[in-house]
N, C-alpha and C positions, 0 to 999 in steps of 0.2 A: 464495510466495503460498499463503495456505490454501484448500482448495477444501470444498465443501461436503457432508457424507458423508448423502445421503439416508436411510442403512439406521438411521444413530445417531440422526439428526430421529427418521425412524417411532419407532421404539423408543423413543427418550425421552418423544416427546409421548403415545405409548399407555402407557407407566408412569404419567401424571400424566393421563391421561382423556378427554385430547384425541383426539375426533372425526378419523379419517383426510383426512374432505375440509377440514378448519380447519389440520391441519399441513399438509396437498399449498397452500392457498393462503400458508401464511407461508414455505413452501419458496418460493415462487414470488416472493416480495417478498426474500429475502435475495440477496447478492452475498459472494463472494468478498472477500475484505481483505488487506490489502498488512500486513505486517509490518513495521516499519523501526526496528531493534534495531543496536545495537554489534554492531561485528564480532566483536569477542572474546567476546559473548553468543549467537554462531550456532553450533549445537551442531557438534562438531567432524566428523561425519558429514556436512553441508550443508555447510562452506566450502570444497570444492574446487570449486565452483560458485557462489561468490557473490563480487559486487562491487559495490563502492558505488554508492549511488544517491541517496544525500542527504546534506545540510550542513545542521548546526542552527548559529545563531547567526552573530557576527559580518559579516564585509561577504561580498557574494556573488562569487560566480568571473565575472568581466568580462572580455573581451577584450583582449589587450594595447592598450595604448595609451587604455583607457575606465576612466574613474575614477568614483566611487559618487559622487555629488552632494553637494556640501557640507552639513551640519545634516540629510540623512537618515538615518534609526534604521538598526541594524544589522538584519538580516534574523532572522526565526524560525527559518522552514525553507526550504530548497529542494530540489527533488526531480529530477533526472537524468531527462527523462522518455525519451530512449532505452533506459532501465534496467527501465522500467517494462513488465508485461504490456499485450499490447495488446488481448486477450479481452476480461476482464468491465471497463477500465476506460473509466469513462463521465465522466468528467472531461473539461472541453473546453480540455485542454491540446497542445501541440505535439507533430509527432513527435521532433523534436530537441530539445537544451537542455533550459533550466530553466523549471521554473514555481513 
Protein backbone atom coordinates (compact mmCIF):
# COMPACT_ATOMS: atom_id res chain seq x y z
CA UNK A 1 0.00 0.00 0.00
CA UNK A 2 1.18 3.46 -0.77
CA UNK A 3 0.66 5.94 1.98
CA UNK A 4 0.57 9.43 1.64
CA UNK A 5 3.88 11.65 2.29
CA UNK A 6 2.49 15.03 3.63
CA UNK A 7 5.93 16.87 3.53
CA UNK A 8 6.15 16.04 -0.64
CA UNK A 9 2.09 17.35 -0.94
CA UNK A 10 3.44 20.74 0.95
CA UNK A 11 6.29 21.08 -1.23
CA UNK A 12 4.98 20.24 -4.47
CA UNK A 13 1.82 22.35 -4.03
CA UNK A 14 4.17 25.44 -2.69
CA UNK A 15 6.49 24.96 -5.92
CA UNK A 16 3.28 25.40 -8.22
CA UNK A 17 1.56 28.26 -5.86
CA UNK A 18 -0.74 26.54 -4.11
CA UNK A 19 -2.18 28.17 -0.97
CA UNK A 20 -1.16 25.93 2.34
CA UNK A 21 -4.86 25.91 3.37
CA UNK A 22 -6.04 24.62 -0.56
CA UNK A 23 -3.23 21.58 -0.34
CA UNK A 24 -4.12 20.81 3.72
CA UNK A 25 -7.86 20.57 2.23
CA UNK A 26 -6.94 18.12 -0.95
CA UNK A 27 -4.56 16.28 1.59
CA UNK A 28 -7.76 15.82 3.31
CA UNK A 29 -9.91 14.42 0.35
CA UNK A 30 -7.03 11.74 -0.74
CA UNK A 31 -6.64 8.05 0.46
CA UNK A 32 -4.14 5.72 0.28
CA UNK A 33 -4.25 3.21 -2.97
CA UNK A 34 -3.84 -0.36 -3.05
CA UNK A 35 -1.35 -1.34 -5.85
CA UNK A 36 -2.04 -4.76 -7.55
CA UNK A 37 0.91 -5.62 -9.80
CA UNK A 38 2.45 -9.03 -10.94
CA UNK A 39 4.50 -10.53 -8.67
CA UNK A 40 7.43 -10.67 -10.59
CA UNK A 41 6.80 -6.69 -11.02
CA UNK A 42 7.22 -6.39 -7.01
CA UNK A 43 10.50 -5.04 -6.56
CA UNK A 44 12.67 -7.56 -5.17
CA UNK A 45 13.27 -5.74 -1.77
CA UNK A 46 9.05 -5.98 -0.96
CA UNK A 47 8.61 -9.77 -1.97
CA UNK A 48 9.45 -11.30 1.15
CA UNK A 49 6.43 -9.93 2.42
CA UNK A 50 4.00 -10.22 -0.21
CA UNK A 51 1.26 -12.45 -1.25
CA UNK A 52 -1.41 -12.71 -3.48
CA UNK A 53 -4.46 -10.96 -3.25
CA UNK A 54 -6.12 -11.00 -6.68
CA UNK A 55 -7.22 -12.97 -9.85
CA UNK A 56 -7.83 -11.18 -13.07
CA UNK A 57 -9.78 -13.01 -15.62
CA UNK A 58 -11.13 -16.22 -16.20
CA UNK A 59 -13.71 -18.31 -13.77
CA UNK A 60 -13.42 -17.39 -10.09
CA UNK A 61 -12.09 -19.78 -6.99
CA UNK A 62 -15.51 -21.48 -5.82
CA UNK A 63 -15.67 -23.91 -3.17
CA UNK A 64 -15.31 -27.41 -3.95
CA UNK A 65 -18.27 -28.93 -5.09
CA UNK A 66 -19.88 -25.09 -6.50
CA UNK A 67 -19.64 -24.52 -10.10
CA UNK A 68 -19.78 -20.87 -11.94
CA UNK A 69 -23.30 -20.92 -13.61
CA UNK A 70 -23.85 -21.89 -16.90
CA UNK A 71 -23.49 -18.87 -19.86
CA UNK A 72 -21.90 -16.60 -17.15
CA UNK A 73 -18.85 -14.29 -18.37
CA UNK A 74 -15.60 -15.02 -16.96
CA UNK A 75 -14.78 -12.68 -14.04
CA UNK A 76 -12.44 -9.42 -14.43
CA UNK A 77 -11.05 -9.28 -11.26
CA UNK A 78 -11.19 -10.59 -7.74
CA UNK A 79 -9.75 -9.40 -4.85
CA UNK A 80 -8.59 -11.61 -1.66
CA UNK A 81 -10.10 -9.32 0.79
CA UNK A 82 -8.48 -10.91 3.83
CA UNK A 83 -5.21 -9.65 1.94
CA UNK A 84 -6.40 -6.39 1.88
CA UNK A 85 -5.50 -3.38 4.44
CA UNK A 86 -8.06 -2.76 6.71
CA UNK A 87 -7.10 1.06 7.50
CA UNK A 88 -8.03 3.49 4.81
CA UNK A 89 -10.18 0.79 2.99
CA UNK A 90 -13.69 2.03 2.69
CA UNK A 91 -15.06 -0.40 0.38
CA UNK A 92 -17.95 -2.14 1.65
CA UNK A 93 -16.49 -5.57 1.00
CA UNK A 94 -16.24 -8.63 3.43
CA UNK A 95 -13.67 -9.45 5.99
CA UNK A 96 -13.08 -12.84 4.42
CA UNK A 97 -13.15 -14.12 0.56
CA UNK A 98 -13.61 -12.42 -2.43
CA UNK A 99 -15.15 -9.50 -3.82
Amino acid sequence: MTSIDERLVHETTAEYGVPGPVAQEFMARLRPCLYLVPHNEVPASRRENVRSAARTGGLPALPNGVDWPEGRAPIVLSVDCAARPRTYWTLNCPPMGTC
